[in-house]
MDAnalysis code that builds the backbone (N, CA, C; Angstrom):
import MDAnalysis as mda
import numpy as np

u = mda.Universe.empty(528, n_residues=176, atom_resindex=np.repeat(np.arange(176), 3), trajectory=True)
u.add_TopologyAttr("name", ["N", "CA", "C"] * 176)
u.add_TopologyAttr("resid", np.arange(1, 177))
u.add_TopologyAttr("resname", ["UNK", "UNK", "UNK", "UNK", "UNK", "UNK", "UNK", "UNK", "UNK", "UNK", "UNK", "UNK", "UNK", "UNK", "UNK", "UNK", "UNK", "UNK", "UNK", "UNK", "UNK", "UNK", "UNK", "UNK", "UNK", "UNK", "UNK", "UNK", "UNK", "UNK", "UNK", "UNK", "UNK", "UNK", "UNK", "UNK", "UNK", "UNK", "UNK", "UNK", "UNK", "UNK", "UNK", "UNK", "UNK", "UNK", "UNK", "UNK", "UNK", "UNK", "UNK", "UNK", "UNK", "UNK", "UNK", "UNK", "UNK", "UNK", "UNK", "UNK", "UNK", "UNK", "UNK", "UNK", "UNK", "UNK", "UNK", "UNK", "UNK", "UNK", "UNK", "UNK", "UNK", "UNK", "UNK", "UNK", "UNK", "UNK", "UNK", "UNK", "UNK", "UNK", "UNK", "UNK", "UNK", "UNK", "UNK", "UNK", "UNK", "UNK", "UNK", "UNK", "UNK", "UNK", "UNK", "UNK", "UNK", "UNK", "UNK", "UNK", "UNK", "UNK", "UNK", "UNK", "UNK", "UNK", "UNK", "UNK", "UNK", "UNK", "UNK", "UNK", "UNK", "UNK", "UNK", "UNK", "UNK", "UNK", "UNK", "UNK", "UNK", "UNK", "UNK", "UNK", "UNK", "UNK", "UNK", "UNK", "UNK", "UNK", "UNK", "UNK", "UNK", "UNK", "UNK", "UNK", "UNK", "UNK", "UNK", "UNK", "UNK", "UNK", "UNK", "UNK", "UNK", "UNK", "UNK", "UNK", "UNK", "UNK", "UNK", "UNK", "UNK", "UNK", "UNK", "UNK", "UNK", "UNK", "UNK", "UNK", "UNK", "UNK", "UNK", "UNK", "UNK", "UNK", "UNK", "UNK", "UNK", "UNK", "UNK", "UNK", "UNK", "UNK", "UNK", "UNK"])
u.atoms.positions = np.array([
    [45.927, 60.210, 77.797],
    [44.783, 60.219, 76.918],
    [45.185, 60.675, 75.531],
    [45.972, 62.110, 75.229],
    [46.020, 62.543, 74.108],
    [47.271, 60.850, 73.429],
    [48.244, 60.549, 74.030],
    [49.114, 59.631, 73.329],
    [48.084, 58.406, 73.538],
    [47.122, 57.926, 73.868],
    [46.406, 56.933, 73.505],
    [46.017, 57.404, 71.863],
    [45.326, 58.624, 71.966],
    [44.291, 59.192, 70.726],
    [45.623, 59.139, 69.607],
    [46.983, 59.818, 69.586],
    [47.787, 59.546, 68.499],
    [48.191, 58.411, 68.005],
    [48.341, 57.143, 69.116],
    [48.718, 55.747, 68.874],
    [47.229, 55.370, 67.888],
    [46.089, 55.224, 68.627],
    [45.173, 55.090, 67.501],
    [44.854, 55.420, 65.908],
    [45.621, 57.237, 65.750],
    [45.654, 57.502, 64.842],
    [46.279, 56.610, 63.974],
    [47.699, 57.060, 64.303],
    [48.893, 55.853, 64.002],
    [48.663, 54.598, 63.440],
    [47.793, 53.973, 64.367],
    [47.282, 52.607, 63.935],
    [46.445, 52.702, 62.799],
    [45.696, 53.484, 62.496],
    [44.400, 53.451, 61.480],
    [45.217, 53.984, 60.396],
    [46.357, 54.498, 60.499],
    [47.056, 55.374, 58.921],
    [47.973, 53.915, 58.622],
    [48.385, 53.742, 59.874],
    [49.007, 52.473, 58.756],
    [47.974, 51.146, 58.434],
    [46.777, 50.611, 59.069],
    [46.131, 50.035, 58.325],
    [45.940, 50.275, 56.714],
    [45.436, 51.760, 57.303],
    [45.212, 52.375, 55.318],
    [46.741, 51.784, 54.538],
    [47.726, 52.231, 55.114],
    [48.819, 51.985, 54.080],
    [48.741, 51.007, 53.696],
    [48.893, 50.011, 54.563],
    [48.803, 48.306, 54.101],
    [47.750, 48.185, 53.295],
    [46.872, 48.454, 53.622],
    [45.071, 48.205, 52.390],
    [46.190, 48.638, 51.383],
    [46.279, 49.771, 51.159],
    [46.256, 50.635, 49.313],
    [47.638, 49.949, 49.074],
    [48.598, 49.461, 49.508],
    [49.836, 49.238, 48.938],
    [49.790, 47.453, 49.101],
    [49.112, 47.075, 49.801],
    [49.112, 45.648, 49.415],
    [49.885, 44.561, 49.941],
    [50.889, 45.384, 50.926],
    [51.290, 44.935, 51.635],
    [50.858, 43.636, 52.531],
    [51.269, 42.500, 53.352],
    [50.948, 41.746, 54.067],
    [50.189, 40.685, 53.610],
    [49.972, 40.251, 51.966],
    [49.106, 39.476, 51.493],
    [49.848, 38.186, 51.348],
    [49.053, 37.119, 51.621],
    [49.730, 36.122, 52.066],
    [49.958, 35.361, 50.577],
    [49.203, 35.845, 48.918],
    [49.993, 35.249, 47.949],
    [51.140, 35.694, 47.637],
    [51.774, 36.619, 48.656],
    [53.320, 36.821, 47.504],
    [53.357, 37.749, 46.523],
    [54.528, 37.625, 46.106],
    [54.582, 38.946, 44.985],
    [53.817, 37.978, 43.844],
    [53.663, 37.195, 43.432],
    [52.681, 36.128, 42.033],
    [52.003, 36.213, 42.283],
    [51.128, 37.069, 43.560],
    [49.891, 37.200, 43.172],
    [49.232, 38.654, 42.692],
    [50.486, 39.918, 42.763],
    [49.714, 40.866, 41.859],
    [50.628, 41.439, 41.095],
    [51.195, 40.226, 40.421],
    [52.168, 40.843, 39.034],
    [52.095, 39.847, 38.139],
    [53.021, 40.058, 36.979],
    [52.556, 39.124, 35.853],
    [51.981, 37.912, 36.153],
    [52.515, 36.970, 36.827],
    [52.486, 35.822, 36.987],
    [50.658, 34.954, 37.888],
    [49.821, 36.563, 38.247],
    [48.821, 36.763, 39.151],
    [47.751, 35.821, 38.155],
    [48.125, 35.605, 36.579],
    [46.559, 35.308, 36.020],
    [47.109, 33.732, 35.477],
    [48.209, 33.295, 36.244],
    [48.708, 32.084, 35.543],
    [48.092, 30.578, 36.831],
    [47.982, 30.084, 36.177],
    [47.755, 28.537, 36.561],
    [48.748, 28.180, 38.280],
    [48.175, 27.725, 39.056],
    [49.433, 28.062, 40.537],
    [48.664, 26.453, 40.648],
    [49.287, 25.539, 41.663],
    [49.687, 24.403, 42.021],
    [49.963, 24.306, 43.303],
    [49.595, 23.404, 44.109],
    [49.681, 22.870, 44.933],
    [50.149, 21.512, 44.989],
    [50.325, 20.510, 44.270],
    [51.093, 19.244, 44.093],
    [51.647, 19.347, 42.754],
    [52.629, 18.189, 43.048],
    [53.043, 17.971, 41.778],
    [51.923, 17.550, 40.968],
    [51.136, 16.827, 41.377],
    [49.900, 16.698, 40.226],
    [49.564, 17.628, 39.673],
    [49.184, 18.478, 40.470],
    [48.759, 19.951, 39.991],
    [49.299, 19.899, 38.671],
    [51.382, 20.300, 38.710],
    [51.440, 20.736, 37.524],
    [51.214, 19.864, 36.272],
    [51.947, 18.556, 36.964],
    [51.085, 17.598, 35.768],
    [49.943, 17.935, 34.530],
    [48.729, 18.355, 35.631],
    [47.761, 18.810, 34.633],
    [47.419, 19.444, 34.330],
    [48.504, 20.619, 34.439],
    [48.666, 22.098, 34.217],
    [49.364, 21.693, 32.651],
    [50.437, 20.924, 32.282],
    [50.836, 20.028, 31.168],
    [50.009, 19.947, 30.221],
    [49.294, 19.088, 31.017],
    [48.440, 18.306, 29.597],
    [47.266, 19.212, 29.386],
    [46.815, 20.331, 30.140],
    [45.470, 20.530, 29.764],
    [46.307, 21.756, 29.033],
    [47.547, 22.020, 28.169],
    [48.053, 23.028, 27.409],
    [48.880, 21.939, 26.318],
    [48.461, 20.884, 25.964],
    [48.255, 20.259, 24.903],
    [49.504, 19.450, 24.950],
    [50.567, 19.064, 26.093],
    [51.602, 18.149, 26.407],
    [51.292, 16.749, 26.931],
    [51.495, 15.852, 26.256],
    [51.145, 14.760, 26.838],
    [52.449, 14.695, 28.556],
    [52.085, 14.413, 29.494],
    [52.932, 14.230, 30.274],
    [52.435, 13.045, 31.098],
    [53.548, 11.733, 30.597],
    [53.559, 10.120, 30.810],
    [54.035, 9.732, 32.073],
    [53.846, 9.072, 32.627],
    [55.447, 8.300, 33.701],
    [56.037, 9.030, 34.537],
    [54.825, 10.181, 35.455],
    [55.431, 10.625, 36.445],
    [55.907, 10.059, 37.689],
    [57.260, 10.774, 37.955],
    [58.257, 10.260, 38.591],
    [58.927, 11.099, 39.183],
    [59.717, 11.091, 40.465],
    [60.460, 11.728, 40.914],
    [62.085, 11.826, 40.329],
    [62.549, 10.983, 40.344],
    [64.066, 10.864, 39.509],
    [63.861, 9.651, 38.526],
    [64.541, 10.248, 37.948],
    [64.626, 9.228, 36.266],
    [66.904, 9.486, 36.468],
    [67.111, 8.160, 36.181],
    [68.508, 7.654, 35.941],
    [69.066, 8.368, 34.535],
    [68.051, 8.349, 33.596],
    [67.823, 9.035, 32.375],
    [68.243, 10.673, 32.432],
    [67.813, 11.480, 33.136],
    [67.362, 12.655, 33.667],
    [67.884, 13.353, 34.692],
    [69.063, 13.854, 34.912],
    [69.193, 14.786, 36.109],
    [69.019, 16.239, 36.120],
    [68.272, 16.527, 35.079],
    [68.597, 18.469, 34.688],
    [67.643, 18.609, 36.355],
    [68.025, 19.713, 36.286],
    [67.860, 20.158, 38.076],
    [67.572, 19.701, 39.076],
    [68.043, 18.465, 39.017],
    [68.309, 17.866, 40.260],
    [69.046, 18.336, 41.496],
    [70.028, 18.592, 41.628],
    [71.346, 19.178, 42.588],
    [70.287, 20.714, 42.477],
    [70.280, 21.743, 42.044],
    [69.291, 22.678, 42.068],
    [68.024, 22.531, 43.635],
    [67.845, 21.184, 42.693],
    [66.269, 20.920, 43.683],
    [66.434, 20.696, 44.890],
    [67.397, 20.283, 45.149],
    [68.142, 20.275, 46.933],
    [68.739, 21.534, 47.464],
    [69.518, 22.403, 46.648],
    [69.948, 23.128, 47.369],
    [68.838, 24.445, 47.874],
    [68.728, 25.015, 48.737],
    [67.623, 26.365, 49.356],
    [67.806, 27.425, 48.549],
    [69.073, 27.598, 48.424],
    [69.086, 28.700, 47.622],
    [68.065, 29.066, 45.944],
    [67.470, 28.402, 45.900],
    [66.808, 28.068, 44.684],
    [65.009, 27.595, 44.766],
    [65.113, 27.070, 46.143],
    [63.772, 27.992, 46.754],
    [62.882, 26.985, 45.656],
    [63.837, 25.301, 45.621],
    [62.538, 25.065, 45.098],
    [61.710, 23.897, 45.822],
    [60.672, 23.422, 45.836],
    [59.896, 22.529, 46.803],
    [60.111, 20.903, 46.792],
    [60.057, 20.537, 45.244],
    [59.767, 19.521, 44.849],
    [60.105, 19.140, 42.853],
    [60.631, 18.207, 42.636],
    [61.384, 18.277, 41.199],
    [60.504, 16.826, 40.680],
    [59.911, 16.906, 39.619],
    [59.376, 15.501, 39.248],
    [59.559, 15.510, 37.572],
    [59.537, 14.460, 36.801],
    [59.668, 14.187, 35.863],
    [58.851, 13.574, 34.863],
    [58.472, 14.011, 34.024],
    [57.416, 12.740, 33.192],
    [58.078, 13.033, 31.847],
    [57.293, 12.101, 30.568],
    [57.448, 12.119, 29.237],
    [56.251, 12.475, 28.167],
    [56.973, 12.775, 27.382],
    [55.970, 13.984, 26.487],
    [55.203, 12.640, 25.942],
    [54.612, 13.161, 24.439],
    [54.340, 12.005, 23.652],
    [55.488, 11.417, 22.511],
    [56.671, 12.115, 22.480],
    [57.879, 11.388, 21.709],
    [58.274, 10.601, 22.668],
    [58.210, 10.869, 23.851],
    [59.468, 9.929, 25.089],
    [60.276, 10.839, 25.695],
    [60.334, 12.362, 25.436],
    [61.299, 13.129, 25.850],
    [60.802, 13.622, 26.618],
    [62.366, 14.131, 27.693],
    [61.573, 14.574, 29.307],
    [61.112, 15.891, 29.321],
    [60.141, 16.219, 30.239],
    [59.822, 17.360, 30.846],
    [60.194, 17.508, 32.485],
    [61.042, 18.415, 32.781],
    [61.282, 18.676, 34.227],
    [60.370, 19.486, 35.012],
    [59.926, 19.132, 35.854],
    [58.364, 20.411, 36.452],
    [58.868, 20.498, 37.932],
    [59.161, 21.702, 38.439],
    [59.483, 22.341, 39.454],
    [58.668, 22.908, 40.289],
    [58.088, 22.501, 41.158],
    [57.087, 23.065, 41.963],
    [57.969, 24.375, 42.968],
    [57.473, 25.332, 42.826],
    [58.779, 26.514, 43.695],
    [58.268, 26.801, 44.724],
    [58.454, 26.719, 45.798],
    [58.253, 27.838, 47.263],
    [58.142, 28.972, 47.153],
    [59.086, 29.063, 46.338],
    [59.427, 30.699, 46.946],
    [59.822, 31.591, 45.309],
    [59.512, 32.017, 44.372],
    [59.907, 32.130, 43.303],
    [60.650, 33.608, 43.105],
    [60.988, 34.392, 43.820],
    [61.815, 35.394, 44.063],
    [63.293, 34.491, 44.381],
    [63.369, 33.326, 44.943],
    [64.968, 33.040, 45.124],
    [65.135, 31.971, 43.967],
    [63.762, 31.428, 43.202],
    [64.158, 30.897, 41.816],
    [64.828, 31.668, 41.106],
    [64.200, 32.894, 41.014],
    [64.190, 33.802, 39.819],
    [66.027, 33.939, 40.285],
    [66.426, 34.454, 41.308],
    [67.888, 35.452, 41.867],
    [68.763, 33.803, 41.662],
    [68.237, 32.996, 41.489],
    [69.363, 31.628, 41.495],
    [69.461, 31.099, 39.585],
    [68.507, 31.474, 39.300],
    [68.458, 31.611, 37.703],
    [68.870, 32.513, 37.012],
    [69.483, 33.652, 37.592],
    [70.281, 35.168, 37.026],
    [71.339, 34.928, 37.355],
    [72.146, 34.035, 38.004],
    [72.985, 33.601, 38.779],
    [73.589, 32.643, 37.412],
    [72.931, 32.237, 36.672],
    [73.444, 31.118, 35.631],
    [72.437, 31.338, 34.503],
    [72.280, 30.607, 33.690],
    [71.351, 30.695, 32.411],
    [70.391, 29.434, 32.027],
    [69.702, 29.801, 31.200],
    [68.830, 29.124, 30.820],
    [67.228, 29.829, 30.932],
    [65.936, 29.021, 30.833],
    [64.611, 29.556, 30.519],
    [63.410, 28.754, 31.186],
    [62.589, 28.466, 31.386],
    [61.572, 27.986, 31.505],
    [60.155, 28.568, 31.684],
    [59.230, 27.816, 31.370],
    [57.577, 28.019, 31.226],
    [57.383, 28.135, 32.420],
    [56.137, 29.358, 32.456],
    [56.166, 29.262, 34.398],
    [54.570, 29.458, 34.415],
    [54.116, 28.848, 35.785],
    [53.161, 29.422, 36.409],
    [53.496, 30.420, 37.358],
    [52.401, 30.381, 38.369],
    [52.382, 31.116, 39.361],
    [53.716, 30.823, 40.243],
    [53.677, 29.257, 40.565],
    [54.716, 28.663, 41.464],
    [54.926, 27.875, 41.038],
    [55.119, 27.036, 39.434],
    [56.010, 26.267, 39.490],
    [56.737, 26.594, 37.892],
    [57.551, 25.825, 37.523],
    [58.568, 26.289, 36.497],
    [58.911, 24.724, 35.681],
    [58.679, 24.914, 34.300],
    [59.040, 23.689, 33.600],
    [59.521, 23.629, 32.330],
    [60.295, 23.054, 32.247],
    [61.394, 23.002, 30.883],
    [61.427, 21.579, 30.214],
    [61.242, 21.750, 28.909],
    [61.001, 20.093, 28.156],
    [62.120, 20.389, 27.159],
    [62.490, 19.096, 27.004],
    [63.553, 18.850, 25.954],
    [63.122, 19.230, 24.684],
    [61.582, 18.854, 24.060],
    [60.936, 19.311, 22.879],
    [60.828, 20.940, 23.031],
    [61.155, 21.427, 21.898],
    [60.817, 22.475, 21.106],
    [59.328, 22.652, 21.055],
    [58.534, 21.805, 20.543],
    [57.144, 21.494, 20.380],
    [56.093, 21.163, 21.211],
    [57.285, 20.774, 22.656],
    [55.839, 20.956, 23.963],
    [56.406, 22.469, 24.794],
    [57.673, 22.606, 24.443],
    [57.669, 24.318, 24.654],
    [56.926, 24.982, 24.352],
    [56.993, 25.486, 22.988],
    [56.108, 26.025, 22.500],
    [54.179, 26.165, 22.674],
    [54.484, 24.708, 23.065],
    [52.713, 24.444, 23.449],
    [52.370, 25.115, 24.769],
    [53.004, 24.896, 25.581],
    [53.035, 25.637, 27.078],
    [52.690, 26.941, 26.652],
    [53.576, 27.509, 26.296],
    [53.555, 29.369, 26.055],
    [52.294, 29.297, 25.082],
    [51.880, 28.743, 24.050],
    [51.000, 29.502, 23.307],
    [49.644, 28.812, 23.971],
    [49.840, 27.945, 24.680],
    [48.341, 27.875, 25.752],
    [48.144, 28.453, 27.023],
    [49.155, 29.586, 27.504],
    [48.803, 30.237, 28.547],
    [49.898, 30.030, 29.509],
    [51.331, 29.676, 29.261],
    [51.637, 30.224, 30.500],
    [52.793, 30.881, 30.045],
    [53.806, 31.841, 30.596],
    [54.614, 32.483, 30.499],
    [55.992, 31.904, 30.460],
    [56.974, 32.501, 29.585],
    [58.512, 31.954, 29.399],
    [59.319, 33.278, 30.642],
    [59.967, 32.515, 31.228],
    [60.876, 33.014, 32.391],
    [62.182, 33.061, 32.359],
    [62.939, 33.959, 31.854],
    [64.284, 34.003, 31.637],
    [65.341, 35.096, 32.688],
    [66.132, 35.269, 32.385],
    [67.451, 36.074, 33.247],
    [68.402, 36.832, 32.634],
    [68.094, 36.146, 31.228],
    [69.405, 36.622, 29.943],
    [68.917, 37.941, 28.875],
    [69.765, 38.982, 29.556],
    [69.873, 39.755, 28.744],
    [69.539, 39.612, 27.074],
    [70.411, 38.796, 26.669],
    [70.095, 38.277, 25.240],
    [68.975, 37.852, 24.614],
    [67.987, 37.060, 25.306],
    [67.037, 36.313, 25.333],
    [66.080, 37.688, 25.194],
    [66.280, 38.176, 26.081],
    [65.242, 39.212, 26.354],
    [65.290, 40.606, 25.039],
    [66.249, 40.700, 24.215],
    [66.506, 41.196, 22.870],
    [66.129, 40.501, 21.419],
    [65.889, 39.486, 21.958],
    [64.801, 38.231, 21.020],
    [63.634, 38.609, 21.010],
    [62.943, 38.942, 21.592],
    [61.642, 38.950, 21.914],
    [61.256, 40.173, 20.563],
    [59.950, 39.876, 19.808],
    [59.848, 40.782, 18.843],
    [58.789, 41.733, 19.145],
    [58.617, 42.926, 18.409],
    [57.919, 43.364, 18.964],
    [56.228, 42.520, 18.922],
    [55.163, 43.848, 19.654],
    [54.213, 42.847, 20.085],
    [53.922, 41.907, 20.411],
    [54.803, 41.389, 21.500],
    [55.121, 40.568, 22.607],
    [55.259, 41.132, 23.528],
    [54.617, 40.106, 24.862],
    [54.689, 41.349, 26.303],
    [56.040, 41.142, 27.096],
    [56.166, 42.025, 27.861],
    [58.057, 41.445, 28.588],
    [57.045, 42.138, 29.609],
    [57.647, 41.161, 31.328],
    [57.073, 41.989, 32.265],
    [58.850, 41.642, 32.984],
    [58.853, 43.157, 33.802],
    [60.057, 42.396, 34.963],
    [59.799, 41.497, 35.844],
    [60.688, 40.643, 35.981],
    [60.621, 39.843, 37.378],
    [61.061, 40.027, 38.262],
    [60.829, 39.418, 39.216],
    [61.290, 39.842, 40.952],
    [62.240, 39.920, 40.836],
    [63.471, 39.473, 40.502],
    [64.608, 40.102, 40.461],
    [65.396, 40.570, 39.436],
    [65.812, 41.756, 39.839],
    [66.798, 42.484, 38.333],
    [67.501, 41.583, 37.387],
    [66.934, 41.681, 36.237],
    [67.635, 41.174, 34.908],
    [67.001, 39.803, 34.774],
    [65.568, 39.637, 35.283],
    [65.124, 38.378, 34.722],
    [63.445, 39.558, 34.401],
    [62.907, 38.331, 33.597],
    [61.942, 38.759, 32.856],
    [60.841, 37.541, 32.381],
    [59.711, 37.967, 32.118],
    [58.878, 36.914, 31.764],
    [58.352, 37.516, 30.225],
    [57.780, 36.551, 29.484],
    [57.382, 36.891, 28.302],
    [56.121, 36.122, 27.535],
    [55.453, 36.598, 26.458],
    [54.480, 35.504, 26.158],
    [54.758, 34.448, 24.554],
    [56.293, 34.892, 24.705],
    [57.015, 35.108, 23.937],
    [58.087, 33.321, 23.826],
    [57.462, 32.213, 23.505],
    [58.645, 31.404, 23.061],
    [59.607, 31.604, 22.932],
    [61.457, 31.976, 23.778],
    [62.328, 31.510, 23.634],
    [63.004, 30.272, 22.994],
])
């Protein structure tokens, strides 16, 4: 009887823990850190019009373009945790790569791993050849996602830096 009554206890203290710490929630760490108030996707359509409704024209979606391999080999391998890789064109003709992610803790640790940046939502990640639909992304709401030390010493003040899931990457509201 009394080790029934302590197992119960037991049980009800760690419910509490899980409530207050947040534990066991089925969005992931993107759903209560920076990335919690950004635009999230479920198809590639999704991000599509996650694109255009932040002022990118995005044309001629496609899965592979002959034109186009930036993260391709990426998009196959697991380690990188990403779902699905599609391609469209801005309004010059230049590509945008849109990454739908699974899992964005082994994006982030496979992107510290090497260099480079991209615009992120919740779960997916996209990088355009233009300067000018970069820029449009970040100053309509979604966040720049980097790994590089350097990058992250750019940033001026009054601009936000949050950490990311993994050490030495970072998000910003901040155009790279």
């Amino acid at each position: 009887m009394r080790l029934s009554k302590t197992l119960a206890a037991g049980a009800v203290a760690l419910s509490a823990l899980v409530t207050l710490t947040g534990c066991g929630d089925d969005g992931g760490e993107a759903a209560s850190g920076p990335l919690s108030n950004l635009p999230k996707a479920s198809t590639m359509a999704d991000v599509q019009k996650a694109v255009v409704e932040r002022g990118v024209s995005c044309d001629q979606l496609r899965k592979s373009s002959q034109e186009n391999d930036y993260m391709e080999d990426e998009a196959k391998d697991p380690a990188w945790g990403i779902q699905e890789r599609a391609l469209c064109q801005d309004g010059a003709g230049r590509w945008v790569t849109m990454l739908l992610i699974g899992d964005m803790a082994k994006f982030q640790g496979a992107l510290a791993k090497g260099s480079g940046s991209f615009s992120v939502g919740q779960n997916f990640a996209i990088s355009a050849v233009s300067d000018y639909a970069g820029q449009s992304l970040v100053q309509n709401g979604l966040l720049v996602l980097s790994c590089n030390p350097d990058r992250r010493e750019k940033v001026p003040s009054g601009f936000e830096i949050h950490e990311g899931l993994v050490k030495g990457c970072f998000t910003t509201n901040y155009d790279l």
